[in-house]
C-alpha positions in Angstrom: 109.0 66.4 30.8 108.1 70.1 30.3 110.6 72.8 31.2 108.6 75.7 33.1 111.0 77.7 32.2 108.9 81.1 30.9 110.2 83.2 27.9 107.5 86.1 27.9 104.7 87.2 29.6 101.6 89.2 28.9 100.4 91.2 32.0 96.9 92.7 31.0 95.5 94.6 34.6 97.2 91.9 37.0 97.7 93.0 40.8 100.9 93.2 42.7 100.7 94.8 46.2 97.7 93.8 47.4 98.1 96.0 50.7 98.7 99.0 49.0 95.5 98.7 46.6 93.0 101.1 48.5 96.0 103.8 48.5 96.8 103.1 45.0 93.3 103.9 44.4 93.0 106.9 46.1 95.8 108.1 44.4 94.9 108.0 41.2 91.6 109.7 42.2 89.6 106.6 41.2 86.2 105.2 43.4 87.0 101.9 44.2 84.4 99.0 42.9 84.7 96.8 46.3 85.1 99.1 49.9 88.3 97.7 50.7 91.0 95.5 49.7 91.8 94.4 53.1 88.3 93.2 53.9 89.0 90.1 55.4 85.9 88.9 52.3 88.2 90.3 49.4 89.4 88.1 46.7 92.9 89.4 47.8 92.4 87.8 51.6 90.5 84.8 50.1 93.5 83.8 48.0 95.9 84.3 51.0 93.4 82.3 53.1 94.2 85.1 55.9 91.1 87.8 57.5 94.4 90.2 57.9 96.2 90.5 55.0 98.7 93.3 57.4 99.1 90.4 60.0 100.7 88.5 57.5 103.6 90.1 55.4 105.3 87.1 54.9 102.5 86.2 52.7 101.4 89.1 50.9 105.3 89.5 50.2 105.0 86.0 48.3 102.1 87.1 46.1 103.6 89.8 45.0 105.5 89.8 41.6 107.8 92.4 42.7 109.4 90.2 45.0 110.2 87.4 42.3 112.1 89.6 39.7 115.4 89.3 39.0 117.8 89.4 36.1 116.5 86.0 34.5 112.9 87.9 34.4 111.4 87.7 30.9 110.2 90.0 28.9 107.5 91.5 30.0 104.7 93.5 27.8 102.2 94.9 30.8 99.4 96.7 29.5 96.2 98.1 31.9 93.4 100.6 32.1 93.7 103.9 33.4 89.8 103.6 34.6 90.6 100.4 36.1 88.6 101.0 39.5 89.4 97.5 41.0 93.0 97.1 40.4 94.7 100.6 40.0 97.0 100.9 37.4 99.8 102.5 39.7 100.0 98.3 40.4 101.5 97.6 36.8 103.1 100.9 37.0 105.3 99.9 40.2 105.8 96.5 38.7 107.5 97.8 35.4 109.6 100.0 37.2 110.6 97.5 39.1 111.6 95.3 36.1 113.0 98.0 34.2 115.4 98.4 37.3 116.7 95.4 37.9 116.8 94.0 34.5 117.2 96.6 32.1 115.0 99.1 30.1 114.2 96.6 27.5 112.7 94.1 29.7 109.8 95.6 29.9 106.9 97.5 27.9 104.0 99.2 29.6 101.2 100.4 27.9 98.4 102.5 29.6 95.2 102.4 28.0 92.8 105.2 28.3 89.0 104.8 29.5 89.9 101.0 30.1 88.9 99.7 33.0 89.1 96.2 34.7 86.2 93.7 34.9 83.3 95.5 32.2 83.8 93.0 29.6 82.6 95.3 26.8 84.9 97.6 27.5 87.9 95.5 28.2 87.2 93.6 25.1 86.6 96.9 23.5 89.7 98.2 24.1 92.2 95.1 25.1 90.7 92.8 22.3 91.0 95.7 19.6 92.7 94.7 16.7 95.3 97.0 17.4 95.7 95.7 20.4 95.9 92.0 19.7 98.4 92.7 16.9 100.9 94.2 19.7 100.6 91.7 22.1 101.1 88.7 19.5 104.1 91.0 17.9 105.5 90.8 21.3 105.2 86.8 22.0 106.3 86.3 18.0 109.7 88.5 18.9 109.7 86.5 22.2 108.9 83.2 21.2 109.4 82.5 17.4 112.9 80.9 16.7 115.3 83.0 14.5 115.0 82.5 11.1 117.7 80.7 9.7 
């Protein structure tokens, strides 16, 4: 038996409000890669299995992380692109907030990385698979996940 229990997480780019994408987007003055989030052939309405994703709240509700934190929330260390032009960084924005809110200041860590954007491997690797970069995100699982030292 394995506990599923999870003691940190690592949020590089994820999505959260999959309705509110396209106006995200817009926004943050950013051309969006695909024409719409809501197309009933995005991989947003694929993974619901729906052609509406605005018939179905109850749905889109679930798939969004927002709705699952609460005070026994991990630690969270969310870092994304600010030229991310397929999921708009105002998504991990919104979700930190929302952690820092109900959990606490110190729950979560956002870090917004300039010219990074979401799906260019070169420049995701560039910029998320930096040196640097690495040596923050495993800093944050040691602190997170290394027993005390005695």
């Amino acid at each position: 038996d394995q506990s599923c229990h999870v003691d940190a997480v690592v949020d590089w780019f994820g999505p959260t409000d999959f309705v509110k994408m396209d106006d995200h987007m817009a926004e943050m003055g950013l051309k969006n890669w695909m024409e719409d989030h809501l197309d009933p052939r995005s991989p947003e309405s694929r993974y619901l299995g729906v052609r509406d994703m605005r018939q179905h709240p109850d749905l889109v509700k679930l798939a969004n992380p927002l709705t699952h934190v609460t005070t026994a929330c991990p630690p969270f260390l969310i870092q994304h692109g600010v030229a991310d032009r397929l999921v708009p960084a105002m998504q991990s924005i919104i979700l930190h907030m929302r952690i820092r809110e109900v959990c606490g200041a110190d729950r979560s860590t956002l870090r917004l990385i300039q010219d990074a954007g979401h799906g260019d491997l070169a420049a995701i690797w560039k910029r998320f698979a930096a040196p640097a970069n690495v040596a923050i995100a495993t800093g944050f699982l040691d602190k997170h996940l290394r027993p005390a030292s005695p």
